[in-house]
PyMOL Python script that loads the backbone (N, CA, C, O; Angstrom):
from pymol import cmd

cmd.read_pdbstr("""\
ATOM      1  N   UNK A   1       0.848  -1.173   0.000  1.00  0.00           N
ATOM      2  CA  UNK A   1       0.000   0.000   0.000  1.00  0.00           C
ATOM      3  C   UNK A   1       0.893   1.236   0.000  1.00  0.00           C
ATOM      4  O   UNK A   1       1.654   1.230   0.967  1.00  0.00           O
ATOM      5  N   UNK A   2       1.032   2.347  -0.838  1.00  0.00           N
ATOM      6  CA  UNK A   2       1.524   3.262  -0.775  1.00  0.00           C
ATOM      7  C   UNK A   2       0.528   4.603  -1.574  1.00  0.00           C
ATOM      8  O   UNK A   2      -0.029   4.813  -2.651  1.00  0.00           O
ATOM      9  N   UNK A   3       0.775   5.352  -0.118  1.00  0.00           N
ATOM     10  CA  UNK A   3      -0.107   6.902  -0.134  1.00  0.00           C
ATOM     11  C   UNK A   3       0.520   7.968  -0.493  1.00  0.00           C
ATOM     12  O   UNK A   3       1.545   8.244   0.130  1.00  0.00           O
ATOM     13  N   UNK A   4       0.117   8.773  -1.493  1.00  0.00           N
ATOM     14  CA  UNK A   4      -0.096   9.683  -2.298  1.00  0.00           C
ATOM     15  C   UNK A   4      -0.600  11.290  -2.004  1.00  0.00           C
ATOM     16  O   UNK A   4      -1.663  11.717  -2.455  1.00  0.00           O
ATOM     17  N   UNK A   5       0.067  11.879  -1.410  1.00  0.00           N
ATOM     18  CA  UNK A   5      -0.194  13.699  -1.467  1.00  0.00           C
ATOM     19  C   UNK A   5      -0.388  14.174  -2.147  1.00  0.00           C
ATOM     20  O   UNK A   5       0.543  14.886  -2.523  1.00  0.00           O
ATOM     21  N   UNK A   6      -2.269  14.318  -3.313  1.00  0.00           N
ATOM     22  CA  UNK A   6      -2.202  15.495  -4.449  1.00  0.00           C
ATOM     23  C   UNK A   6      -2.669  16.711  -3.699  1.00  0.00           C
ATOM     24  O   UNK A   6      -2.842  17.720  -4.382  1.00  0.00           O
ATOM     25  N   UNK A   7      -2.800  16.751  -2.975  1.00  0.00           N
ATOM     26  CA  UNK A   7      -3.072  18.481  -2.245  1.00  0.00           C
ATOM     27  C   UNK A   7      -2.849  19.446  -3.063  1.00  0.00           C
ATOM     28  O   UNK A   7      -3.664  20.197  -3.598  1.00  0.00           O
ATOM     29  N   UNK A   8      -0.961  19.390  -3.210  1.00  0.00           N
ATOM     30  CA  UNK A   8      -0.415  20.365  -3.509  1.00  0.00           C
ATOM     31  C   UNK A   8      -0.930  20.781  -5.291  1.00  0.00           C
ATOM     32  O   UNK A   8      -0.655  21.858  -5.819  1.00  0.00           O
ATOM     33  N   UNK A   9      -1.600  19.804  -5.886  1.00  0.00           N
ATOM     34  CA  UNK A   9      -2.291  19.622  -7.257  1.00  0.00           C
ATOM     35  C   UNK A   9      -3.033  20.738  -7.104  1.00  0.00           C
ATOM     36  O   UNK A   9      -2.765  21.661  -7.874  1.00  0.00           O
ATOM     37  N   UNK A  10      -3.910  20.904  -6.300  1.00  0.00           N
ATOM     38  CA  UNK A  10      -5.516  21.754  -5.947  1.00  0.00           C
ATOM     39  C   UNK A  10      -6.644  20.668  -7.065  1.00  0.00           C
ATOM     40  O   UNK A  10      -6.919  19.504  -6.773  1.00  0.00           O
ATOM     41  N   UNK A  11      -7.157  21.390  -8.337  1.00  0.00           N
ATOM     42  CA  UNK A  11      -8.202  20.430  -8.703  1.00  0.00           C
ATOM     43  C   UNK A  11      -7.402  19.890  -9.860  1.00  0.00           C
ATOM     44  O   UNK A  11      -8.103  19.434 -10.763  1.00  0.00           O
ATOM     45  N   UNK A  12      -6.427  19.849 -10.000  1.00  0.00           N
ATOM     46  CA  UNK A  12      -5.645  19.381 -11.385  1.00  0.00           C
ATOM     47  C   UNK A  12      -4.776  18.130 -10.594  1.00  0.00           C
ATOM     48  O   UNK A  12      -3.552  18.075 -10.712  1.00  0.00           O
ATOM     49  N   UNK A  13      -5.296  17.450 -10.035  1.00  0.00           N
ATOM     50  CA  UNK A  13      -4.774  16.059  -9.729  1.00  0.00           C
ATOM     51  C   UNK A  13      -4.992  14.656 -10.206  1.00  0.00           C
ATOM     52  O   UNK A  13      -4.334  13.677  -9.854  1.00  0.00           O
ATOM     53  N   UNK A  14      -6.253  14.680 -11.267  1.00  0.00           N
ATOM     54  CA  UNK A  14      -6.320  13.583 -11.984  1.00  0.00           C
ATOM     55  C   UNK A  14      -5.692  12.340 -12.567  1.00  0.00           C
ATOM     56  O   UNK A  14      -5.780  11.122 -12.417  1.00  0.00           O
ATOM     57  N   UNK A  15      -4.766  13.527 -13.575  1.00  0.00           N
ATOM     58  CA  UNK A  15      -3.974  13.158 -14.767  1.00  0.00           C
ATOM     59  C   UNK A  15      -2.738  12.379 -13.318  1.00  0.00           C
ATOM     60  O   UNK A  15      -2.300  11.229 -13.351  1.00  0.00           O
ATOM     61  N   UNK A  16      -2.557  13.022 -12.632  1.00  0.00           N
ATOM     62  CA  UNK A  16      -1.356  12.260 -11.912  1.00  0.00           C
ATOM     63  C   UNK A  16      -1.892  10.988 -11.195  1.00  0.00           C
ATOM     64  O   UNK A  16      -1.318   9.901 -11.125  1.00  0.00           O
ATOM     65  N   UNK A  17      -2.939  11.284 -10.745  1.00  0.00           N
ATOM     66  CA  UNK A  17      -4.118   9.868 -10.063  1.00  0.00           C
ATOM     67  C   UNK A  17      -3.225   8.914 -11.025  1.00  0.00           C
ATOM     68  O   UNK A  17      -2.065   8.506 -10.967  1.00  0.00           O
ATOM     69  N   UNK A  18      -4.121   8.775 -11.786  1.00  0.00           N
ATOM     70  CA  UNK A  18      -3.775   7.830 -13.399  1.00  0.00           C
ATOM     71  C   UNK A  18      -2.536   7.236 -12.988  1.00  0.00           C
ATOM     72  O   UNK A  18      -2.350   6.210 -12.332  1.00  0.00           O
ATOM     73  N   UNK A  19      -1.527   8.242 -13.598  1.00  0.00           N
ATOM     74  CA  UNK A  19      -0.479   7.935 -13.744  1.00  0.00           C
ATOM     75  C   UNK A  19       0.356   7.360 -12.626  1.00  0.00           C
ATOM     76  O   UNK A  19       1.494   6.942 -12.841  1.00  0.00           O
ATOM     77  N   UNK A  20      -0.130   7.342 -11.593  1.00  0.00           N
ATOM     78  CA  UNK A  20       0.575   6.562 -10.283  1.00  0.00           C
ATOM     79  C   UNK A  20       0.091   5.461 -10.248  1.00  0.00           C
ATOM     80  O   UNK A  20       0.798   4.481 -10.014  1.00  0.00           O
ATOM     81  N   UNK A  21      -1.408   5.349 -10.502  1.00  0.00           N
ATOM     82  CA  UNK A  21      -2.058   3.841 -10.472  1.00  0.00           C
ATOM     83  C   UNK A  21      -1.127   3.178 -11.359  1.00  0.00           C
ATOM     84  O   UNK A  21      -0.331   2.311 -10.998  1.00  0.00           O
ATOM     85  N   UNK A  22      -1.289   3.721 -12.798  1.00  0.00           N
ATOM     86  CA  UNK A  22      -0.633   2.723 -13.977  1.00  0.00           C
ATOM     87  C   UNK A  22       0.985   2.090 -13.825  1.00  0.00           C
ATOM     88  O   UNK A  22       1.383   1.012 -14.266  1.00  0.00           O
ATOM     89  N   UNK A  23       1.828   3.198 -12.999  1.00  0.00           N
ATOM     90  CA  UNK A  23       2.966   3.407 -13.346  1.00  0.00           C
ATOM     91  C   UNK A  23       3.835   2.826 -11.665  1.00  0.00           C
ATOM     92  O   UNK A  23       4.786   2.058 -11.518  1.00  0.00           O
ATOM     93  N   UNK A  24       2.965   3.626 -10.570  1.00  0.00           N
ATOM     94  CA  UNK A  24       3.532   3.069  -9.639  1.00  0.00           C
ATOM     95  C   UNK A  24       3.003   1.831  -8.267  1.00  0.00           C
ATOM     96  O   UNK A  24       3.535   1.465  -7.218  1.00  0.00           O
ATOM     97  N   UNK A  25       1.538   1.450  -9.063  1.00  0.00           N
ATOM     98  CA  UNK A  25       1.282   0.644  -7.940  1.00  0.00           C
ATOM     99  C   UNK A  25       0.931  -1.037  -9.071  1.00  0.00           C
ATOM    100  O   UNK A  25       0.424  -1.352 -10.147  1.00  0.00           O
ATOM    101  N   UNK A  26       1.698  -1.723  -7.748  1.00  0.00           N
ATOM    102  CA  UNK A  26       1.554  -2.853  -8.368  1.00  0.00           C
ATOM    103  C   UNK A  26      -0.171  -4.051  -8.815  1.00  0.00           C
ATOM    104  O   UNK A  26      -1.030  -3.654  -8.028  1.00  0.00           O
ATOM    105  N   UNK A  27      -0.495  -4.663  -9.292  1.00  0.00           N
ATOM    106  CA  UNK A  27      -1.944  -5.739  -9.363  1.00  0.00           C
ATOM    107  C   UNK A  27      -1.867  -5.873  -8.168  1.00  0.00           C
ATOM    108  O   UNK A  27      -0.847  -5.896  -7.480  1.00  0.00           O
ATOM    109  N   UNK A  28      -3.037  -5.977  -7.825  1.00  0.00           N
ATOM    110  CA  UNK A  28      -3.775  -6.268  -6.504  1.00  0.00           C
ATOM    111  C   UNK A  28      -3.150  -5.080  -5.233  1.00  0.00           C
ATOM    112  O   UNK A  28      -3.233  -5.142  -4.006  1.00  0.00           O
ATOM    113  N   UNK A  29      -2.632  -4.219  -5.974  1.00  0.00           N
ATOM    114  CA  UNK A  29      -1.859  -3.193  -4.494  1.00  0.00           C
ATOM    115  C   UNK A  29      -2.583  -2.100  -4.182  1.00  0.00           C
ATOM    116  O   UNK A  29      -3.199  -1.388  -4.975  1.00  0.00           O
ATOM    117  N   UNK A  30      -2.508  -1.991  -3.130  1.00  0.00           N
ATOM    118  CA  UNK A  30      -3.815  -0.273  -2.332  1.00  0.00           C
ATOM    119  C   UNK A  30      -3.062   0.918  -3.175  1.00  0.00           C
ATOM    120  O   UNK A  30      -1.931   0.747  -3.628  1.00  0.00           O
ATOM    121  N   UNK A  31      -3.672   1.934  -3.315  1.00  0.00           N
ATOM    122  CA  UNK A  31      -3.403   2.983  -3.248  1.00  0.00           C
ATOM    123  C   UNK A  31      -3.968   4.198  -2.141  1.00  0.00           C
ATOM    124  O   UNK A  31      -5.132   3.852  -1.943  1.00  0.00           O
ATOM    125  N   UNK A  32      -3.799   5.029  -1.599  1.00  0.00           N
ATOM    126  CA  UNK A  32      -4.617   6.286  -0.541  1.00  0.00           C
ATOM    127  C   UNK A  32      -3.583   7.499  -1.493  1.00  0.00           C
ATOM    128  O   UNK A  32      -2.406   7.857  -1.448  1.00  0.00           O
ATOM    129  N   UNK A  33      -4.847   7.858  -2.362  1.00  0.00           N
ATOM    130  CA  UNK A  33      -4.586   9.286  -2.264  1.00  0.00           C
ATOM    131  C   UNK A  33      -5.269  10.769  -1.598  1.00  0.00           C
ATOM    132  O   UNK A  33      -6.407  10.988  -2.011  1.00  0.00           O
ATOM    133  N   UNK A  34      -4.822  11.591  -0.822  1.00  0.00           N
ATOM    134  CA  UNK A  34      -5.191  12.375  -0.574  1.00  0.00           C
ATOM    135  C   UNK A  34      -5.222  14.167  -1.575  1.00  0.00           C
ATOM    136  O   UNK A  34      -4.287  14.816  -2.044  1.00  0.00           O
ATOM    137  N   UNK A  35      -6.767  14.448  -1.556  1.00  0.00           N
ATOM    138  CA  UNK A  35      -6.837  15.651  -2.143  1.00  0.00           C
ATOM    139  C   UNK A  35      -7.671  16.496  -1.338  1.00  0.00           C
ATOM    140  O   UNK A  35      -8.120  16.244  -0.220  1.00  0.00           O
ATOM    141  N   UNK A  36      -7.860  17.748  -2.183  1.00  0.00           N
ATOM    142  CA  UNK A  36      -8.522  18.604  -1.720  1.00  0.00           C
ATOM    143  C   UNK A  36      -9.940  18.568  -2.320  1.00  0.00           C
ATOM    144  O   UNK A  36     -10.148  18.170  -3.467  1.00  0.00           O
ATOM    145  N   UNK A  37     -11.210  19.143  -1.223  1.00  0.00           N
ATOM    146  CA  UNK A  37     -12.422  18.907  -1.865  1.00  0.00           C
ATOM    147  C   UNK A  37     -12.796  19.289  -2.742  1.00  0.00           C
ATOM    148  O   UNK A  37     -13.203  18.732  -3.761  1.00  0.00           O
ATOM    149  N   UNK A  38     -12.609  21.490  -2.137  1.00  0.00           N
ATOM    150  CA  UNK A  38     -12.961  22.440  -3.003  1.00  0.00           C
ATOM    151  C   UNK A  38     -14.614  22.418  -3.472  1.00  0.00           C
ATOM    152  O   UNK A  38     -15.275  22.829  -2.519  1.00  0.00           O
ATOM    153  N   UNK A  39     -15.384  22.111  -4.500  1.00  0.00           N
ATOM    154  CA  UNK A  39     -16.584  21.925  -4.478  1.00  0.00           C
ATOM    155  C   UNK A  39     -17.169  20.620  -4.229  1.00  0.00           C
ATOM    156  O   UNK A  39     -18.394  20.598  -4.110  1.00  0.00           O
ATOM    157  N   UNK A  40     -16.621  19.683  -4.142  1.00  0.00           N
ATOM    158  CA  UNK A  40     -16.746  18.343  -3.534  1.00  0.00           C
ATOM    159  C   UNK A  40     -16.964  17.714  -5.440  1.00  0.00           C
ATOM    160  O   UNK A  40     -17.260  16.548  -5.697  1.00  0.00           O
ATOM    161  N   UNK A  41     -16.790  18.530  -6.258  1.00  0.00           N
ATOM    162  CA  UNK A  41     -17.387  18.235  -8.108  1.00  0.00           C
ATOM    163  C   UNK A  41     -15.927  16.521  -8.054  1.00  0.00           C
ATOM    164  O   UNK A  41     -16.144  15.400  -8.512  1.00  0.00           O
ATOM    165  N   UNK A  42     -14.469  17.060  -7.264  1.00  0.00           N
ATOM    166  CA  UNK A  42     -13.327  16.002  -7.501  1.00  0.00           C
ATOM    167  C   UNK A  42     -13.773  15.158  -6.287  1.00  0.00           C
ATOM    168  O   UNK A  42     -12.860  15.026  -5.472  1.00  0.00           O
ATOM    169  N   UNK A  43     -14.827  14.604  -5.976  1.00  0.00           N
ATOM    170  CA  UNK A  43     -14.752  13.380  -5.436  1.00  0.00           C
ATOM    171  C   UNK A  43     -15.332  12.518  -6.090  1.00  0.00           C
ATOM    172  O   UNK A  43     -15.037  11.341  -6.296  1.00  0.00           O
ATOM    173  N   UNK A  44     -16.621  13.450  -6.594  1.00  0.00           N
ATOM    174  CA  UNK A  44     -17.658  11.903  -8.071  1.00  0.00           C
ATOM    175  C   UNK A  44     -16.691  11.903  -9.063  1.00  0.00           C
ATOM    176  O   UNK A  44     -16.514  10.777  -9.527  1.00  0.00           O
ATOM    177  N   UNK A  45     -15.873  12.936  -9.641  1.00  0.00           N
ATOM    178  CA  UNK A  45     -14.731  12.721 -10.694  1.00  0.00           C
ATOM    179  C   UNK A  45     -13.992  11.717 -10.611  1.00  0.00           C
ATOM    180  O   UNK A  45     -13.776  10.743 -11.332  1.00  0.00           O
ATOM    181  N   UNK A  46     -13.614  12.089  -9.603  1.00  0.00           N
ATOM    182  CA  UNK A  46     -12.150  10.662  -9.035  1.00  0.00           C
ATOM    183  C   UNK A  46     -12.402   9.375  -9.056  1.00  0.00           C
ATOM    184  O   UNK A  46     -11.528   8.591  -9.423  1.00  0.00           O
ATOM    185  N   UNK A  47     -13.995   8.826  -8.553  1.00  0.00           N
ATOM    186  CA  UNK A  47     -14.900   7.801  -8.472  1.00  0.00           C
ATOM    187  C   UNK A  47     -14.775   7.180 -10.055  1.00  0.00           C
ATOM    188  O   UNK A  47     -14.428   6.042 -10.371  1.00  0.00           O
ATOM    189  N   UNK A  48     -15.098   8.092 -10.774  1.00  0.00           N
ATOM    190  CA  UNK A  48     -15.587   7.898 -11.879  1.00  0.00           C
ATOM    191  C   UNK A  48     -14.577   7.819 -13.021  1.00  0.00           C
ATOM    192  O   UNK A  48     -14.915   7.342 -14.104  1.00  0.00           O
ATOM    193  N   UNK A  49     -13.435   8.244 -12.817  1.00  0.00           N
ATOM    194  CA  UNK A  49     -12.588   8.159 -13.489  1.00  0.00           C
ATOM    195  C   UNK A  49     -11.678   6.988 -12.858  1.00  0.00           C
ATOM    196  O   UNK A  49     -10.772   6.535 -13.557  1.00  0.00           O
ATOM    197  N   UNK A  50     -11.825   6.635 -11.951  1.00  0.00           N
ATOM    198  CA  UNK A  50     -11.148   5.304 -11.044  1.00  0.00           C
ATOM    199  C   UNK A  50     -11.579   4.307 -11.539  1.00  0.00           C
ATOM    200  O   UNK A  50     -10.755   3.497 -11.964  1.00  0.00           O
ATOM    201  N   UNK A  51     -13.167   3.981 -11.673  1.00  0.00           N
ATOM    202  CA  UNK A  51     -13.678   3.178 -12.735  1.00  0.00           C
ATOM    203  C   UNK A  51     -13.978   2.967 -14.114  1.00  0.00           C
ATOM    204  O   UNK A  51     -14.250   1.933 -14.724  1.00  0.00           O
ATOM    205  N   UNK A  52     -13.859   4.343 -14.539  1.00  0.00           N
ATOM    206  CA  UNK A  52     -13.255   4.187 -15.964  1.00  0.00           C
ATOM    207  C   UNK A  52     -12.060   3.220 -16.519  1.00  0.00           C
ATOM    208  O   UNK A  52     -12.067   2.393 -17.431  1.00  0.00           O
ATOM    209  N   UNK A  53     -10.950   3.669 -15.551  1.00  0.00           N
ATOM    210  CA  UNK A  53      -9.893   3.568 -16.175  1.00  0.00           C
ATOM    211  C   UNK A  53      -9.472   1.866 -15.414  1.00  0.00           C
ATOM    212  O   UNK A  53      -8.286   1.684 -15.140  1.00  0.00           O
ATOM    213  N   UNK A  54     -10.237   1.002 -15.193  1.00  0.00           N
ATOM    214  CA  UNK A  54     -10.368  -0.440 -14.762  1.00  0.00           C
ATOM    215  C   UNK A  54      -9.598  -0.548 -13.369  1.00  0.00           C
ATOM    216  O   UNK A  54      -8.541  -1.160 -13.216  1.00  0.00           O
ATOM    217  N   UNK A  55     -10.387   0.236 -12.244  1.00  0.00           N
ATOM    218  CA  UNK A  55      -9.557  -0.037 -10.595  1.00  0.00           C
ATOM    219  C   UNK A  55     -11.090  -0.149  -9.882  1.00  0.00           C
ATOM    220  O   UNK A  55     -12.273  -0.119 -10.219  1.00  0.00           O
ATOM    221  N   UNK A  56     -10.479  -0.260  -8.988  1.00  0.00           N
ATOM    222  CA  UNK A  56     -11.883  -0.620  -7.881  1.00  0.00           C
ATOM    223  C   UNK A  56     -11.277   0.459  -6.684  1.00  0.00           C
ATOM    224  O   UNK A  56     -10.173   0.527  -6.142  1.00  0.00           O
ATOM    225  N   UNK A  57     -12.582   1.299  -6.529  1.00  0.00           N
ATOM    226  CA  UNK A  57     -12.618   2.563  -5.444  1.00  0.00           C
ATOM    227  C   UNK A  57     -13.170   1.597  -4.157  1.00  0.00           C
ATOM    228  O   UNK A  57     -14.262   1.029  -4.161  1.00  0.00           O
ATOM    229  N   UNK A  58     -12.188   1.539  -3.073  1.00  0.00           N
ATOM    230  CA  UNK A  58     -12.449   0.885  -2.229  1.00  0.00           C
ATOM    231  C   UNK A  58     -13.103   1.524  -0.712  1.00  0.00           C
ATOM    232  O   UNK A  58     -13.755   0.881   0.111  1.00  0.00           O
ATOM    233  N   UNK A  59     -12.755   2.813  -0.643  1.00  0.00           N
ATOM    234  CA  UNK A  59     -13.407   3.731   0.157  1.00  0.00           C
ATOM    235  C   UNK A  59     -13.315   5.245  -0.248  1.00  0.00           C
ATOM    236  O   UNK A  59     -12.684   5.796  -1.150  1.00  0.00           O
ATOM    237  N   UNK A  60     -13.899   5.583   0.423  1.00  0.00           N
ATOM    238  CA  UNK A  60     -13.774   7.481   0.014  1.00  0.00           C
ATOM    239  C   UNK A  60     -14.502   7.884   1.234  1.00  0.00           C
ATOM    240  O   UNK A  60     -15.672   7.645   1.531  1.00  0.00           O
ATOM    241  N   UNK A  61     -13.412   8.676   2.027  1.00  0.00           N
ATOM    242  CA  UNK A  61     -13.931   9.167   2.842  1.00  0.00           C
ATOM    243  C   UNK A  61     -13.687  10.914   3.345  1.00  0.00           C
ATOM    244  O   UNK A  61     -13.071  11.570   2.506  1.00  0.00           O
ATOM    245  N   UNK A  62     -13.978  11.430   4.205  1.00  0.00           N
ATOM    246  CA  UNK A  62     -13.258  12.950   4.505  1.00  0.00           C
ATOM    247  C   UNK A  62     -12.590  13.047   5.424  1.00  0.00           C
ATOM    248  O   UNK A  62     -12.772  12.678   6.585  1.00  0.00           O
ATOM    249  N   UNK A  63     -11.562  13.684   4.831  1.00  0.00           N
ATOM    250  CA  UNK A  63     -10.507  13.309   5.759  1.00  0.00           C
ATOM    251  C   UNK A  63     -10.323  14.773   6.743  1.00  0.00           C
ATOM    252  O   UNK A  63      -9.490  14.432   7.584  1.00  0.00           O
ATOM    253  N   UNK A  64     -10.613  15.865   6.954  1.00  0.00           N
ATOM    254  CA  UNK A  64     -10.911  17.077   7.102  1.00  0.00           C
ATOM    255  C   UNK A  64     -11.860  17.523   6.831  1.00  0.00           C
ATOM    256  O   UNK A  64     -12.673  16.901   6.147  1.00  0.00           O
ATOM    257  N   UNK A  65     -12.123  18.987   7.359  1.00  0.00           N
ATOM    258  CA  UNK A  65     -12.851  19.849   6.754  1.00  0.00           C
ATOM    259  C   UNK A  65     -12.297  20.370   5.267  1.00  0.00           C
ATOM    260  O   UNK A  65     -13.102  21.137   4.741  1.00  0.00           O
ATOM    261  N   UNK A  66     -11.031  20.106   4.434  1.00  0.00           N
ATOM    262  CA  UNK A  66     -10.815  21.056   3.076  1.00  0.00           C
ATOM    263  C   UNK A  66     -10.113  19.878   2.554  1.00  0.00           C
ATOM    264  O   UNK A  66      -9.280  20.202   1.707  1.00  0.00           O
ATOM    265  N   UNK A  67     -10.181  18.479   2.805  1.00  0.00           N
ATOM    266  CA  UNK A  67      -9.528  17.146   2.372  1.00  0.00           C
ATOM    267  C   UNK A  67     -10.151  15.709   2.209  1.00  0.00           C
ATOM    268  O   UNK A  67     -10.744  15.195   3.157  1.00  0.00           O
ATOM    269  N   UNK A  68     -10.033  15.156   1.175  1.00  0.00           N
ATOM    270  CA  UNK A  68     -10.852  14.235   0.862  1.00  0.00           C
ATOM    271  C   UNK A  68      -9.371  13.262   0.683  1.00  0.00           C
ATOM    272  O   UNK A  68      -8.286  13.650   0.251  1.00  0.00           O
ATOM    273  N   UNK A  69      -9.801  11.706   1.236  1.00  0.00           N
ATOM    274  CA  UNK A  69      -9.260  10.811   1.320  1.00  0.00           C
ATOM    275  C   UNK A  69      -9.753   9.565   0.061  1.00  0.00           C
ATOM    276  O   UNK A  69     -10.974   9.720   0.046  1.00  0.00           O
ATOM    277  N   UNK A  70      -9.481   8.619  -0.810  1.00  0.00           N
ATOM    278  CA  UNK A  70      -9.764   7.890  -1.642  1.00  0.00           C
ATOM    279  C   UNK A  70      -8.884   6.872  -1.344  1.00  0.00           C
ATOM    280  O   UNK A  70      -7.682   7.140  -1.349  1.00  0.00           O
ATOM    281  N   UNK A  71      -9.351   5.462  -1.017  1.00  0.00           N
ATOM    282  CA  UNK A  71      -8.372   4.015  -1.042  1.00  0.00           C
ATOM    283  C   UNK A  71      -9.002   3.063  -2.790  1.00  0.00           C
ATOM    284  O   UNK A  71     -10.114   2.600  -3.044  1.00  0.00           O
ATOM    285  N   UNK A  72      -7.736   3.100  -3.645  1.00  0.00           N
ATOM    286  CA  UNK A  72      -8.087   2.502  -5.115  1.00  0.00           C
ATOM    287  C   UNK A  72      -7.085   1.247  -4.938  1.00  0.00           C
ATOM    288  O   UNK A  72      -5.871   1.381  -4.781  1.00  0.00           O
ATOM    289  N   UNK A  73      -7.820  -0.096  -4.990  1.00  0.00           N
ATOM    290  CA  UNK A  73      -7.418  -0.955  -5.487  1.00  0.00           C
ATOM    291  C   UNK A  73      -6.771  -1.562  -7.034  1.00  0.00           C
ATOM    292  O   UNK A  73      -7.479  -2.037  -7.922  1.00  0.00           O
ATOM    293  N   UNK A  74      -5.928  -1.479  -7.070  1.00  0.00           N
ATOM    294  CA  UNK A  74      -5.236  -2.125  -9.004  1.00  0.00           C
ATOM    295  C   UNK A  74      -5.828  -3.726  -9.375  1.00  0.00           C
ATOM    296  O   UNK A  74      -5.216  -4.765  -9.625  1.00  0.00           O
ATOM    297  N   UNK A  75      -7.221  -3.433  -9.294  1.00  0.00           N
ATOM    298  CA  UNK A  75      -8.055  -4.781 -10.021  1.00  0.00           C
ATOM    299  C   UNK A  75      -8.857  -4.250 -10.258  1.00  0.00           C
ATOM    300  O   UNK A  75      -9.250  -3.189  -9.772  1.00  0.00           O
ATOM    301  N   UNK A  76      -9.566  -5.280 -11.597  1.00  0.00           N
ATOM    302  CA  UNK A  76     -10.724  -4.255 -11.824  1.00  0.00           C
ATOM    303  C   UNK A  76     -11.881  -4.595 -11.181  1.00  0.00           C
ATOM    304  O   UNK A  76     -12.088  -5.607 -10.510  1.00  0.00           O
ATOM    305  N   UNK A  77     -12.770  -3.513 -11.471  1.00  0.00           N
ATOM    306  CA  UNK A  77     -14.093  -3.225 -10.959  1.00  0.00           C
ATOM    307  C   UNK A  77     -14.664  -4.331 -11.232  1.00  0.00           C
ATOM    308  O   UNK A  77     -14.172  -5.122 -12.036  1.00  0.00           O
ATOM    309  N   UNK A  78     -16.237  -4.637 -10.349  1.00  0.00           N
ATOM    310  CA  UNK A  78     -17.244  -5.398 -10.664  1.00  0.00           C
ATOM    311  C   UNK A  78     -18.471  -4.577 -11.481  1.00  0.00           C
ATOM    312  O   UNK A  78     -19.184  -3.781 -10.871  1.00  0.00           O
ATOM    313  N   UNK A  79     -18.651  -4.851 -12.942  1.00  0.00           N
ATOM    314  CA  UNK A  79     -19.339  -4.574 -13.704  1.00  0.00           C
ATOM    315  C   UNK A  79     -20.687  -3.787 -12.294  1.00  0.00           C
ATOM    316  O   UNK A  79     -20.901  -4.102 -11.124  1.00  0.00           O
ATOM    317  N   UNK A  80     -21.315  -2.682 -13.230  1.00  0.00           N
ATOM    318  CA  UNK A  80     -22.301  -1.977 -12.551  1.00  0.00           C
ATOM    319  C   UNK A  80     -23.726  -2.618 -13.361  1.00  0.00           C
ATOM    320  O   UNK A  80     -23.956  -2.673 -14.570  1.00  0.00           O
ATOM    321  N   UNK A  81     -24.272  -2.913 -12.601  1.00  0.00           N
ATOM    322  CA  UNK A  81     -25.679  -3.586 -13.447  1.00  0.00           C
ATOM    323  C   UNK A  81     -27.015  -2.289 -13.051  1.00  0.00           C
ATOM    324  O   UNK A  81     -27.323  -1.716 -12.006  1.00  0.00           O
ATOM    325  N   UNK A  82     -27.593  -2.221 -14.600  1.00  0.00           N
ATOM    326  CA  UNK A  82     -28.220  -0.980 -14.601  1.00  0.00           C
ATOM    327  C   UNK A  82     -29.959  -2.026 -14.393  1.00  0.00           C
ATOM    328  O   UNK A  82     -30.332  -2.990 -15.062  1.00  0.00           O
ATOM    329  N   UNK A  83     -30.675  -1.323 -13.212  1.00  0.00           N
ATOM    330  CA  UNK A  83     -31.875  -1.930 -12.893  1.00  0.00           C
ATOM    331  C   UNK A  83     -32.941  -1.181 -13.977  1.00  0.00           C
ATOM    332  O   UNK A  83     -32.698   0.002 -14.216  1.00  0.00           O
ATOM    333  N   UNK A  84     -33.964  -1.723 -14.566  1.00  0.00           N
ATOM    334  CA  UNK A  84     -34.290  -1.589 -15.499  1.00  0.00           C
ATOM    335  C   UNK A  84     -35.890  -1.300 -14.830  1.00  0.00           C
ATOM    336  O   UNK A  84     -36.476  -2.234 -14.281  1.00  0.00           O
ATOM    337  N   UNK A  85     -36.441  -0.113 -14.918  1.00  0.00           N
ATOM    338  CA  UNK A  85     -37.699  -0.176 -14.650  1.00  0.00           C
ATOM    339  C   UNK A  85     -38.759   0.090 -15.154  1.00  0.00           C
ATOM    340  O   UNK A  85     -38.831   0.975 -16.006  1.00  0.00           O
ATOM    341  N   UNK A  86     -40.060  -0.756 -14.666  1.00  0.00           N
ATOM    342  CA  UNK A  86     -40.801  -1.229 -15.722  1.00  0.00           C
ATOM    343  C   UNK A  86     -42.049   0.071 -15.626  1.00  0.00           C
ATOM    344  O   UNK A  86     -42.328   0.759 -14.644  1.00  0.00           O
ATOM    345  N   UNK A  87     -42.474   0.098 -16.604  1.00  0.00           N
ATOM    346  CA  UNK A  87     -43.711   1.644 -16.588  1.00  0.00           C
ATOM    347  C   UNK A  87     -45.247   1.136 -16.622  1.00  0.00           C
ATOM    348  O   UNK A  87     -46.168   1.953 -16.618  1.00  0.00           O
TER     349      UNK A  87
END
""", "prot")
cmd.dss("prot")
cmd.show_as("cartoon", "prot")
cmd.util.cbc("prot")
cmd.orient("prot")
């Protein structure tokens, strides 16, 4: 498991998200990165781009009042099944 300071990013911490998953954490290894909330818009981002890009968001929590905490697993996700409702 190795944790990650994008703070110093502000909302431009994405592109580096990525690139640490791909580059520095091993299959099956934790990641904790820490960011900033700001409008809270980079926590469904992060979610969503975590599962885009084939990881599994294992918690998300707040870590402060102006800091948001994320634990990403390097496996992929379990498919999202869309419930279908009837009219």
């Amino acid at each position: 498991m190795k944790r990650f300071d994008l703070r110093p990013l502000k909302n431009n911490f994405y592109e580096r998200m990525l690139h640490l998953m791909k580059e520095e954490i091993k299959d099956g290894e934790n990641a904790i990165f820490l960011f900033e909330i700001g409008d809270f818009s980079p926590i469904q981002k992060s979610a969503d781009l975590i599962y885009e890009n084939g990881y599994t968001l294992m918690n998300s929590i707040k870590f402060n009042e102006v800091d948001w905490t994320i634990v990403v697993k390097k496996v992929k996700p379990e498919k999202k099944e869309i419930e279908e409702i009837e009219e």
